[in-house]
N, C-alpha and C positions, 0 to 999 in steps of 0.2 A: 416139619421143623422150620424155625423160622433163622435167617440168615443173619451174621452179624448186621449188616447193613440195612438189612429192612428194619433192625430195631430203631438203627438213626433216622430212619424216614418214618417214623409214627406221627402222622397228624392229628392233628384237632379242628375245632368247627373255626372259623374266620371267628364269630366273636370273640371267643376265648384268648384268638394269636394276637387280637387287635388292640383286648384291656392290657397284654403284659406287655406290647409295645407302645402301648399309648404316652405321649408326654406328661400327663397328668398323673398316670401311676407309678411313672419311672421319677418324677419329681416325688412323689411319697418315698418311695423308695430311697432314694436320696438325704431324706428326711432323719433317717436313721445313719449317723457319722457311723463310721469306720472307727474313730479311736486312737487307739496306738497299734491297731490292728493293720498286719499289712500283710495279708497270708498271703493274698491275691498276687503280689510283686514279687513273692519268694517262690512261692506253691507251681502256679497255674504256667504254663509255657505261652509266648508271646510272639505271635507272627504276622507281622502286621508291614504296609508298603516302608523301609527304611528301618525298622527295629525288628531282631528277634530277640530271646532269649529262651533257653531250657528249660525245663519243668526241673522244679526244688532248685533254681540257682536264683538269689539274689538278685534283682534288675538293678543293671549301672547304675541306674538314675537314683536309686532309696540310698540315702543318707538320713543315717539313725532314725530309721522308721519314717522317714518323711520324703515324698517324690521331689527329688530337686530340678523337676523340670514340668512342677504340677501345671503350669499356667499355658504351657507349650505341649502338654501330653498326647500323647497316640491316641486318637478316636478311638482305636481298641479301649484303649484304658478309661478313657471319660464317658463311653457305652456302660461300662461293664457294672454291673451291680449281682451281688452274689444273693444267694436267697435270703442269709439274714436280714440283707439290706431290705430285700426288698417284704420284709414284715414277718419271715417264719418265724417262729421259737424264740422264747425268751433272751433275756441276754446271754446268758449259762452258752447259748449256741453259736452266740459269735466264734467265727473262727480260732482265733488265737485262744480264746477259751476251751473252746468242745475239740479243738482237735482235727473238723471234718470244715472242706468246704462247698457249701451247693452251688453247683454250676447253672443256670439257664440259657440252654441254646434256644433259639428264634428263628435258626438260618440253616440251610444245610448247604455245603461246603458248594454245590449251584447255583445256591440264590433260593431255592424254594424254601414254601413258609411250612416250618414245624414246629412242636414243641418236645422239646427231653430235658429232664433234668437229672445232671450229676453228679452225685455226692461222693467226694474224695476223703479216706482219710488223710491227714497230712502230718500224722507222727504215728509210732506205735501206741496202744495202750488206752484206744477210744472207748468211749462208754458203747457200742454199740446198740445198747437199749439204747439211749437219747439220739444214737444215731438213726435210730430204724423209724423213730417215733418223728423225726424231723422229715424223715421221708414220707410217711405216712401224709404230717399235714402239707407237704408241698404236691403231691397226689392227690386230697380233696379241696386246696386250695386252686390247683391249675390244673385237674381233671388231665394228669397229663403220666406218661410213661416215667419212671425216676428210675435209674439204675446205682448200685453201691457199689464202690470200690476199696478193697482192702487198702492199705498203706504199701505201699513200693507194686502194685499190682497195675495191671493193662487190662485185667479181664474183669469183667463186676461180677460179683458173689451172690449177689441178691436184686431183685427187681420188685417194686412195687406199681400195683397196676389195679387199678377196680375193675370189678367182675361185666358191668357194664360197660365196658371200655371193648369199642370193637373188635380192636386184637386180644382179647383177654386170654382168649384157647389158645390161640399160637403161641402167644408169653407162656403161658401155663405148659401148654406144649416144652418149649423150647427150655425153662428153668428145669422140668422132670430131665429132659436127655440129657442137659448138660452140668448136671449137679448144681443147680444155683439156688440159694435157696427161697422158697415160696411161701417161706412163714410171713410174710409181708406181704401179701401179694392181698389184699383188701375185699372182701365180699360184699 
């Protein structure tokens, strides 16, 4: 069975950690505005040297969907790019549209280099097909673990992982013991 914690330490090869930290592909990423989307500032929890804030609470800072301290912001927040930004799925997937947002972690809470991506719902009432199929292309896009999480949920429901992907058996292991489902799970 494989441990909550060993799912957040699932690695990848160095080149793969190195294009989705690279400046060149964090500036594409970029490429793509935000909008009047601000899921990321309400949605996601913020804990950074000198600001926190909760998961689903408003940050101080957004006045009417806009960061009123965009120029001065938390390196947290001028890092962060969610996966639409960073190129997955049509517009339809923008957060504040689809409902769901992808997380990319880079980092584990040590300092070592990984990759996971998390997809949060962030209301009730998500398409889950668009949801499942957005995890899918961030899986052959960043050959990387993606975990699903329901909406008001701490535990993910679904993992997507290719069959080639080292820890494939243990995910596959670990999704059968703990009812998560593996209709995703990629061959």
């Amino acid at each position: 069975m494989v441990e909550e914690g060993k799912l957040a330490m699932h690695r990848i090869p160095r080149p793969i950690l190195d294009a989705m930290t690279d400046p060149k592909m964090r500036q594409r990423a970029h490429a793509r505005e935000c909008g009047e989307c601000d899921v990321c500032c309400v949605y996601l929890p913020i804990t950074t040297e000198g600001f926190s804030k909760p998961k689903e609470t408003p940050c101080q800072h957004l006045r009417e969907g806009v960061c009123s301290i965009y120029s001065k912001k938390p390196d947290l927040c001028g890092d962060f790019f969610c996966t639409w930004r960073a190129g997955i799925g049509p517009r339809e997937d923008r957060p504040d549209l689809s409902g769901f947002i992808g997380v990319m972690n880079d980092k584990t809470e040590d300092g070592e280099d990984f990759v996971r991506i998390d997809i949060y719902e962030t209301r009730e009432g998500v398409d889950r097909q668009v949801m499942g199929n957005h995890a899918v292309e961030c899986n052959q896009r960043f050959v990387t673990l993606v975990r699903m999480f329901p909406h008001d949920s701490e535990v993910a429901r679904a993992l997507v992982c290719s069959e080639d992907d080292p820890h494939y058996g243990e995910l596959a292991e670990y999704a059968k013991e703990e009812g998560v489902s593996s209709q995703w799970i990629e061959g």
